[in-house]
Backbone as JSON, one array per atom type, in Angstrom:
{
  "sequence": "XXXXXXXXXXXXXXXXXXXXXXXXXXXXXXXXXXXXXXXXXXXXXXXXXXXXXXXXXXXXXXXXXXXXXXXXXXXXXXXXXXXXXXXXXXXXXXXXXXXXXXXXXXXXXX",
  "N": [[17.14, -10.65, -7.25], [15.75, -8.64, -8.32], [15.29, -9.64, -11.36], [14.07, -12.13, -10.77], [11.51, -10.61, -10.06], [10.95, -9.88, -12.5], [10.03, -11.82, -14.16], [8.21, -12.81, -12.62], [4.52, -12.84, -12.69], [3.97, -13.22, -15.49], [5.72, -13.37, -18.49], [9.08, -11.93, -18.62], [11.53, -9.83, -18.75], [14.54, -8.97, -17.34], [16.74, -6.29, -17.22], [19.84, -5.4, -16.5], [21.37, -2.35, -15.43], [23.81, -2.25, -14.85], [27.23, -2.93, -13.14], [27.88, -6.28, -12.33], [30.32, -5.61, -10.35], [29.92, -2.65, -9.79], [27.4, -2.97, -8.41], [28.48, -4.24, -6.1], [30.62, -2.43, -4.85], [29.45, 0.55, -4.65], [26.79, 0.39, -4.75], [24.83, 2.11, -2.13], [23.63, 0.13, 0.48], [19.42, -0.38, 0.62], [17.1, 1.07, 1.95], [14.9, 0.39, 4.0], [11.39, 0.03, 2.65], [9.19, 2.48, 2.45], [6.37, 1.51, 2.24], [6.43, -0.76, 4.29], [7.06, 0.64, 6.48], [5.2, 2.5, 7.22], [2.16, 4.19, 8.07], [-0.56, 2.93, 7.24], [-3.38, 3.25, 6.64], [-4.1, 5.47, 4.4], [-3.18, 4.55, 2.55], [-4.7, 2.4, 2.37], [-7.53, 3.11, 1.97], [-7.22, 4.4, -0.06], [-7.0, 2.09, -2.06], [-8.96, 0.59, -1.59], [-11.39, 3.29, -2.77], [-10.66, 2.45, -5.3], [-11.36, 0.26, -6.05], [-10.61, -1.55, -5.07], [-10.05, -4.49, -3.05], [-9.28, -6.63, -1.7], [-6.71, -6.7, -0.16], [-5.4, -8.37, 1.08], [-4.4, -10.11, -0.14], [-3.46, -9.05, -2.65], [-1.29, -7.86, -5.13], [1.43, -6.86, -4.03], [4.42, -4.66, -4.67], [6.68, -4.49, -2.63], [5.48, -5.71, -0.3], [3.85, -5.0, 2.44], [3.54, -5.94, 5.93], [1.01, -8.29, 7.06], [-0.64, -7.46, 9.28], [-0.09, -4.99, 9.31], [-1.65, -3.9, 7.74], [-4.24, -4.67, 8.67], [-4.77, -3.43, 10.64], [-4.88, -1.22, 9.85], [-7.31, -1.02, 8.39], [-8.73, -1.73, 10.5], [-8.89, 0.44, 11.67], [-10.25, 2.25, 10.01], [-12.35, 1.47, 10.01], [-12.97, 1.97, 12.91], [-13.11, 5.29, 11.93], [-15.65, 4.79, 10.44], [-15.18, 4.61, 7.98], [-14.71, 2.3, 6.91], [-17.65, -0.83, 6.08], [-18.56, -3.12, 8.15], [-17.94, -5.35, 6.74], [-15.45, -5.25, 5.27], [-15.86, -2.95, 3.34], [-15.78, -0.19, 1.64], [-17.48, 3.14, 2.7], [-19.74, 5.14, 2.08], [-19.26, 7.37, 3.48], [-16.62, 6.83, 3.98], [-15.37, 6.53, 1.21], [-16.31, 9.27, 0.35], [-14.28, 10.88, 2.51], [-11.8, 9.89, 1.15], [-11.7, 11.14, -1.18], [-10.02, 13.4, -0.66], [-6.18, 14.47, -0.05], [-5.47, 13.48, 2.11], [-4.64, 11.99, 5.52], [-6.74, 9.99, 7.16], [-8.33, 10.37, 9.1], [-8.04, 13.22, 9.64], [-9.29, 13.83, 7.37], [-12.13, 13.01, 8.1], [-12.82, 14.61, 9.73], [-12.59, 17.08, 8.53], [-15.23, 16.56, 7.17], [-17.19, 16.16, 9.31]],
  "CA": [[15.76, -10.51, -6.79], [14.7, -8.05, -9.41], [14.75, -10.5, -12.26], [12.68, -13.1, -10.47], [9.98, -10.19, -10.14], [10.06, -9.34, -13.42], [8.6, -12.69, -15.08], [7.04, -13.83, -12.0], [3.24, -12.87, -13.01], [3.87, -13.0, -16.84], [7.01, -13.3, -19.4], [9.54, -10.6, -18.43], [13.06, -9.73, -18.68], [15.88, -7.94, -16.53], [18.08, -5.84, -17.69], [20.59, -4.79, -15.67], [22.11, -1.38, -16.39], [25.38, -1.97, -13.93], [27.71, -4.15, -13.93], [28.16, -6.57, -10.5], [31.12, -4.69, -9.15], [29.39, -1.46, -9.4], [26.33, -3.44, -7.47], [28.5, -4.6, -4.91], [30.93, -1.81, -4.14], [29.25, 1.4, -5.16], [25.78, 0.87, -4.67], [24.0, 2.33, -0.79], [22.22, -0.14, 0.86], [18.36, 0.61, 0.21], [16.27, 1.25, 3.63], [12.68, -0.74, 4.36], [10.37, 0.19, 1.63], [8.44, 2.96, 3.17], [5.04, 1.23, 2.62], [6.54, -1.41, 5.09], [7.11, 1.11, 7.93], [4.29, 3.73, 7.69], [0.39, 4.37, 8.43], [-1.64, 2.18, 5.82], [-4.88, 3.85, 6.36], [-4.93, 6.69, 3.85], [-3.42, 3.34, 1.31], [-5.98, 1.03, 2.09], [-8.67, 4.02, 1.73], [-7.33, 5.46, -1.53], [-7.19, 1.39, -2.81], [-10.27, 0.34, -1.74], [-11.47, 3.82, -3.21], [-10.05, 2.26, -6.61], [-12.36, -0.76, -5.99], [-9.2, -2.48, -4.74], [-10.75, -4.92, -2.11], [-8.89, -8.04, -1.31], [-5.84, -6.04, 0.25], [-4.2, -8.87, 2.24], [-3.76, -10.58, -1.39], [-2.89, -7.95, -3.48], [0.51, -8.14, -5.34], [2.3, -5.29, -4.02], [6.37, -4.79, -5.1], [6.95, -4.69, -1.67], [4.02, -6.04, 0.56], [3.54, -4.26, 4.1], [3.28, -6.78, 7.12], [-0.06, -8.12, 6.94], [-1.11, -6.82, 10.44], [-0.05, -3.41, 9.03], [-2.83, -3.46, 6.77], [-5.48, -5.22, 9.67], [-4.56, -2.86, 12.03], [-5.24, 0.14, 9.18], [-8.47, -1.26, 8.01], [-9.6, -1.77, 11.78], [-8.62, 2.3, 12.42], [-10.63, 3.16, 8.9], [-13.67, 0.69, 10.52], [-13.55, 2.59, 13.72], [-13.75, 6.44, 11.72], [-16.87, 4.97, 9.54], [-14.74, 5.03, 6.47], [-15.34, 0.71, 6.42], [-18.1, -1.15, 7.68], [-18.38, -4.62, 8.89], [-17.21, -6.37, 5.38], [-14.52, -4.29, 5.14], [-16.42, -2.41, 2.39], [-16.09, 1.12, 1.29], [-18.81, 3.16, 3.18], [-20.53, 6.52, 1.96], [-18.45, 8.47, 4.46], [-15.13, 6.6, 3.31], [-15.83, 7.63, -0.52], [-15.99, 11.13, 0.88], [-12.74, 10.68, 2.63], [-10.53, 9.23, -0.16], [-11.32, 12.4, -1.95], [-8.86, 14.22, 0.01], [-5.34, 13.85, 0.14], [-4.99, 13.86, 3.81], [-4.88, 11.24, 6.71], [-8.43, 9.92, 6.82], [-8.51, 11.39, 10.5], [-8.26, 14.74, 9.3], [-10.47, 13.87, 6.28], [-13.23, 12.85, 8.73], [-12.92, 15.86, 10.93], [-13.18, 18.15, 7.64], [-16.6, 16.62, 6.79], [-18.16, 16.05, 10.53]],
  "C": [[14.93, -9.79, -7.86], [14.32, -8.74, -10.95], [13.68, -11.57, -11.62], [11.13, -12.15, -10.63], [9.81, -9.56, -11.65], [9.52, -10.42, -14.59], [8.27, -13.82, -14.07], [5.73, -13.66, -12.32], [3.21, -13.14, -14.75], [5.41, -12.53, -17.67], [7.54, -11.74, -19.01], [10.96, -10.87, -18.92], [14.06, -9.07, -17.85], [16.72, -7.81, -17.03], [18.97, -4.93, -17.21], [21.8, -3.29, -16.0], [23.46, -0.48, -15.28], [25.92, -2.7, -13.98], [28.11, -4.72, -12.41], [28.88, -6.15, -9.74], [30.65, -3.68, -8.85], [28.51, -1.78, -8.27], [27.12, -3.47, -6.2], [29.16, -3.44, -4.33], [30.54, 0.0, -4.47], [28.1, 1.93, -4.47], [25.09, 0.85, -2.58], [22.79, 1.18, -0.96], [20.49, 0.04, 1.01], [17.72, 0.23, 1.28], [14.98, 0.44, 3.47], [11.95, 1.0, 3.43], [9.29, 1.11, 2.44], [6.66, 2.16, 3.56], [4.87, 0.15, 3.75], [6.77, -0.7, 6.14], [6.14, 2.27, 8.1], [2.63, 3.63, 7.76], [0.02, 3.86, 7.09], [-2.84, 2.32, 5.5], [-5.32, 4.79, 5.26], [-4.41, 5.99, 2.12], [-4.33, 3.21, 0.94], [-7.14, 2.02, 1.59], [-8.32, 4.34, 0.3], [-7.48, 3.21, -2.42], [-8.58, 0.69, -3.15], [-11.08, 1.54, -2.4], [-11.38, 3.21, -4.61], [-10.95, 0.97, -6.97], [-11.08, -2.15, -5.95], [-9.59, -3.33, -3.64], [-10.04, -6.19, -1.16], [-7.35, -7.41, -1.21], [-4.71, -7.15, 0.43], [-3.66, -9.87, 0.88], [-3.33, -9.82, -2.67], [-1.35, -8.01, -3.59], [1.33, -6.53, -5.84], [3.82, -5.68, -4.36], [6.76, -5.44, -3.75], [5.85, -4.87, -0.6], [4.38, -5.91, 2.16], [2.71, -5.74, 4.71], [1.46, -7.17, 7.38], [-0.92, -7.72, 8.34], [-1.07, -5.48, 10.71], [-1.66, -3.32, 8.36], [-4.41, -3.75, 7.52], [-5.63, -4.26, 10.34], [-5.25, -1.29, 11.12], [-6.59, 0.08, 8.65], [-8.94, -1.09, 9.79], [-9.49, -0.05, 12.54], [-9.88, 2.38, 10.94], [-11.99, 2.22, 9.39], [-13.98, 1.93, 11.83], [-13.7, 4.33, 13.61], [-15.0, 6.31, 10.74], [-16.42, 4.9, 8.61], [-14.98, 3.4, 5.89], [-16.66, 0.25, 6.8], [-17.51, -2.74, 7.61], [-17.72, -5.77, 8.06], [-15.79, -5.86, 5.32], [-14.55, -3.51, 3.51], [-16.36, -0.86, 2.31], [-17.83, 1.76, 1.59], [-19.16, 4.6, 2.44], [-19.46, 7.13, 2.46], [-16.65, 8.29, 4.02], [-14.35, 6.83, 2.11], [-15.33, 8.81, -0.26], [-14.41, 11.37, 1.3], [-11.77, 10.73, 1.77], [-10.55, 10.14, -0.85], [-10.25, 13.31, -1.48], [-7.57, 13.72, 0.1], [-4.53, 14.2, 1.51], [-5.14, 12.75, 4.78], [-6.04, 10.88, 6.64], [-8.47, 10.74, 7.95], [-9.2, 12.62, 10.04], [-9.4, 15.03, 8.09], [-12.25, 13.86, 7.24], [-13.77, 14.52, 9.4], [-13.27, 16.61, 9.94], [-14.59, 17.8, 6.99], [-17.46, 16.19, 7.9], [-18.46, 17.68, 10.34]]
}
């Protein structure tokens, strides 16, 4: 898997620095990719922050469930931090400066 991603967007190489028995009997299973099991709101805020905009196409390593990321834009719509485009608002700016939950970001500048 990790050679396919490294010249799927552009010439790459893999270079593997184990050798397949080590892979198979050595190496711990690796758990769900945190960005696939946790809150995507204080993401999507710091990407759109970055002028990152087109989320649900964005080529993440590991790309979070796209109803993770609907569901985190439609929480960062209903504290003012999006509006109706799903556009970075004044208040959401403000937010993304902090490195905190937006929640708690909101609450420290109401």
């Amino acid at each position: 898997q990790r050679a396919g991603r490294a010249g799927r967007t552009g010439p790459g190489k893999c270079f593997r620095l184990y050798t397949e028995q080590a892979y198979r009997n050595e190496m711990l299973p690796t758990s769900v990719p945190e960005l696939q099991r946790s809150n995507l709101a204080n993401t999507v805020l710091t990407l759109k922050a970055m002028g990152i905009n087109d989320l649900l196409h964005f080529d993440f390593m590991d790309a979070p469930p796209a109803q993770h990321m609907v569901s985190a834009m439609e929480s960062l719509y209903s504290l003012g931090a999006l509006d109706e485009e799903g556009l970075l608002t004044r208040l959401g700016r403000k937010m993304a400066e902090f490195p905190l939950e937006p929640m708690l970001s909101k609450m420290l500048l109401a």
